[in-house]
C-alpha positions as CSV (number, residue, x, y, z in Angstrom):
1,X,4.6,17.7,-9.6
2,X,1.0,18.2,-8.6
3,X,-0.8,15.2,-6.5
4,X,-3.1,14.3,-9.6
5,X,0.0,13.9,-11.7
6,X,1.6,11.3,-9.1
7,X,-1.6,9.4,-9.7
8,X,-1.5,9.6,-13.5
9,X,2.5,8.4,-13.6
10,X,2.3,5.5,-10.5
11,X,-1.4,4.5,-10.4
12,X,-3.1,2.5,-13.4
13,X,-5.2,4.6,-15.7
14,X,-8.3,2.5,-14.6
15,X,-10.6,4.7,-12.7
16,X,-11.1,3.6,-9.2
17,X,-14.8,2.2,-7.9
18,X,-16.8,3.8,-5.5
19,X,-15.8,3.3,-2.0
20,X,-18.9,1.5,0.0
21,X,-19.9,-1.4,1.2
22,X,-23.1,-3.7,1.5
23,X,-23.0,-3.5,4.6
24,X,-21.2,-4.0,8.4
25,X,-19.0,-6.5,8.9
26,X,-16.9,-6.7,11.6
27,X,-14.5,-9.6,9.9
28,X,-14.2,-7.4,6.7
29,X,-13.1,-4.6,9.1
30,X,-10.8,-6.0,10.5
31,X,-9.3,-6.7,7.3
32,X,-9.1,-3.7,6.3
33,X,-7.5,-2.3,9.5
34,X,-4.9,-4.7,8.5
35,X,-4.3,-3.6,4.8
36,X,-4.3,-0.3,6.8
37,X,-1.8,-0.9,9.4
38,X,0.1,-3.8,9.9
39,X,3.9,-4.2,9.0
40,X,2.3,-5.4,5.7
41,X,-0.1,-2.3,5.3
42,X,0.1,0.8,3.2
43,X,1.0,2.9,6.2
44,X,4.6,0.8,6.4
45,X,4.5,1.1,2.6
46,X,4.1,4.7,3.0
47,X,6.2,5.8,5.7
48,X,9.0,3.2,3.9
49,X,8.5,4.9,0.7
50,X,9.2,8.0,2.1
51,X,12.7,6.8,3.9
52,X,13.6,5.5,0.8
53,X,12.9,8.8,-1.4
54,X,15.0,10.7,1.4
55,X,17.8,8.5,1.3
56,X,17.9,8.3,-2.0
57,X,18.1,12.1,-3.4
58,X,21.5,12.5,-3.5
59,X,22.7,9.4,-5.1
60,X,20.1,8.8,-7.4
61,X,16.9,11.5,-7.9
62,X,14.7,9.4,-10.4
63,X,14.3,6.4,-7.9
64,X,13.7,9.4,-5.0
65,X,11.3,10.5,-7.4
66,X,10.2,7.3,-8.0
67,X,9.3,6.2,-3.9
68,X,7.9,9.6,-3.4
69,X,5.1,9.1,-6.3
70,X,4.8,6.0,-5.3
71,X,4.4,7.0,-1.6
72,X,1.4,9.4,-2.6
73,X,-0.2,6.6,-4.3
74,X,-0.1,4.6,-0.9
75,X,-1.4,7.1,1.1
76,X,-4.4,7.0,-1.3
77,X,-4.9,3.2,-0.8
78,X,-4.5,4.2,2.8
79,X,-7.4,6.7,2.4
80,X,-9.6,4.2,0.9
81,X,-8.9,1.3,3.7
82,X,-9.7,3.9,6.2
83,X,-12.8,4.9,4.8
84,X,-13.9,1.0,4.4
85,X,-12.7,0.4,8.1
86,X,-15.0,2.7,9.1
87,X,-18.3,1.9,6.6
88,X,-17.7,-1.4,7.9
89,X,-17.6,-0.4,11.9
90,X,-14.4,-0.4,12.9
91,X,-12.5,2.8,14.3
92,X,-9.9,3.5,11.2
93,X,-6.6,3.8,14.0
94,X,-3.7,2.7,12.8
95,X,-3.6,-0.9,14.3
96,X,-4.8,-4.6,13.1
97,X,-5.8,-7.7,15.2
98,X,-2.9,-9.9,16.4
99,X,-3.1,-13.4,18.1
100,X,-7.3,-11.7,19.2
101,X,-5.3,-8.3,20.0
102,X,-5.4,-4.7,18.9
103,X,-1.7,-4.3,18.1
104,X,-0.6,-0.3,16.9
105,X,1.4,0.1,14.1
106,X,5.1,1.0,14.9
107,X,8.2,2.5,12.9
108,X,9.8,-1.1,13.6
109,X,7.9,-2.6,10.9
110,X,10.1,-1.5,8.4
111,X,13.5,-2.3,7.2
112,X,15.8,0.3,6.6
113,X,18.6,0.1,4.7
114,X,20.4,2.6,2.4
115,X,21.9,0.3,0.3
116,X,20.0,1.1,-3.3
117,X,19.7,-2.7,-4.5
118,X,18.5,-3.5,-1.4
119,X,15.7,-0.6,-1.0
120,X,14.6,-2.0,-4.4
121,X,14.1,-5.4,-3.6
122,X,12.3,-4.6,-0.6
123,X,10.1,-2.6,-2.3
124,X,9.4,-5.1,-4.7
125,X,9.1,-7.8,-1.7
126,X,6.6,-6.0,-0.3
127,X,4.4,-4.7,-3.2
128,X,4.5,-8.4,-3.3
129,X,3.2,-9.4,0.2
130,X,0.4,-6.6,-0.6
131,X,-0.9,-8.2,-3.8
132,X,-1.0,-11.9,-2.4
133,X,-2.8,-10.4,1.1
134,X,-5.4,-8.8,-1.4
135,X,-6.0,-11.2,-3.9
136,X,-6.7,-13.3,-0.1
137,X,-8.8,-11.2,0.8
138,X,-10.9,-11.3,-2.8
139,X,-11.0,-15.3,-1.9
140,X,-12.9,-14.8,1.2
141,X,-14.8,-11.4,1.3
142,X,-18.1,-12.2,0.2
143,X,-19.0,-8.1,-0.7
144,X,-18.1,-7.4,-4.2
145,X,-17.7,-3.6,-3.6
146,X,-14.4,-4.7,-1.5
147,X,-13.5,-6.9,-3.9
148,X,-13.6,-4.4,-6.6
149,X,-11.8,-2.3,-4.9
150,X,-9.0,-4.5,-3.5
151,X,-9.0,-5.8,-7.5
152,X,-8.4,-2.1,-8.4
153,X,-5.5,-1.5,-5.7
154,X,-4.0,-4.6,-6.9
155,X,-3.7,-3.1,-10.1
156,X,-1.5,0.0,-8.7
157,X,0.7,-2.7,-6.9
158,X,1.3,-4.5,-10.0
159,X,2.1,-1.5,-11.2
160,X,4.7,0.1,-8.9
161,X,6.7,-3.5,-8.9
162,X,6.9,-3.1,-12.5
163,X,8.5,0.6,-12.0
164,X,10.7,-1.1,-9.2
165,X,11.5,-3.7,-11.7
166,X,12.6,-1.1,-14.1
167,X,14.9,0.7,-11.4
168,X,16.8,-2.6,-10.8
169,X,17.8,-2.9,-14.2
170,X,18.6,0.9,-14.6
171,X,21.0,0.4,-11.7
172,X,22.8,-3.2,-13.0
């Protein structure tokens, strides 16, 4: 499948808005490293995603399929946090601020199981812990170009815990 038709099956149809800011923040920045790369971040979405559609191949192909697209869709979120990081003045690395420290994001932030009920419910869980750190982080940030954007991204998480949804009941 081509990379613009994993965006038309796992992302919503809604177009996404343009990626800027009003200007530097170094709060907002931090922010965004952490929707970027903290064990709740679209980098340990991404990288889990990918476990998941590996381990999943043999015994069940439609929800490898399914983590794969999904995974490509996360890498795009990633993308976008990245480039707000940097319009905002951070350094786009793959860490986020910890107890006023620069932790890196590690392999460790993920669970990895290969039990297919499980893999689903974690997926759900954290598609989960995404949407409630965004719809935060629309409380607070005061620059309605992240907002919009974080509303947007929202809407691709709702939408891959409705496909997880839809693989837990295929497999009952």
């Amino acid at each position: 499948m081509e990379p613009n038709k994993f965006m038309e099956a796992y992302a919503d149809e809604k177009a996404y808005p343009p990626i800027k800011v009003c200007g530097q923040n170094r709060m907002y920045a931090s922010a965004m490293l952490t929707n970027m790369a903290s064990c709740n971040s679209e980098l340990s979405a991404v990288t889990l995603y990918v476990y998941n559609s590996m381990v999943t191949r043999q015994a069940w192909e439609k929800a490898s399929d399914c983590f794969h697209g999904i995974s490509i869709v996360e890498m795009h979120h990633l993308d976008i946090f990245g480039q707000l990081a940097l319009m905002l003045g951070a350094n786009p690395r793959y860490c986020s601020r910890y107890n006023n420290r620069m932790m890196y994001w590690n392999a460790g932030c993920n669970t990895y199981t290969m039990d297919l009920p499980m893999l689903i419910k974690n997926a759900i869980a954290g598609e989960n812990k995404a949407i409630e750190q965004y719809y935060q982080q629309t409380r607070w940030i005061k620059d309605p170009c992240i907002a919009e954007i974080l509303k947007r991204i929202i809407m691709d998480e709702e939408r891959h815990i409705a496909i997880f949804h839809h693989l837990a009941e295929e497999l009952n």
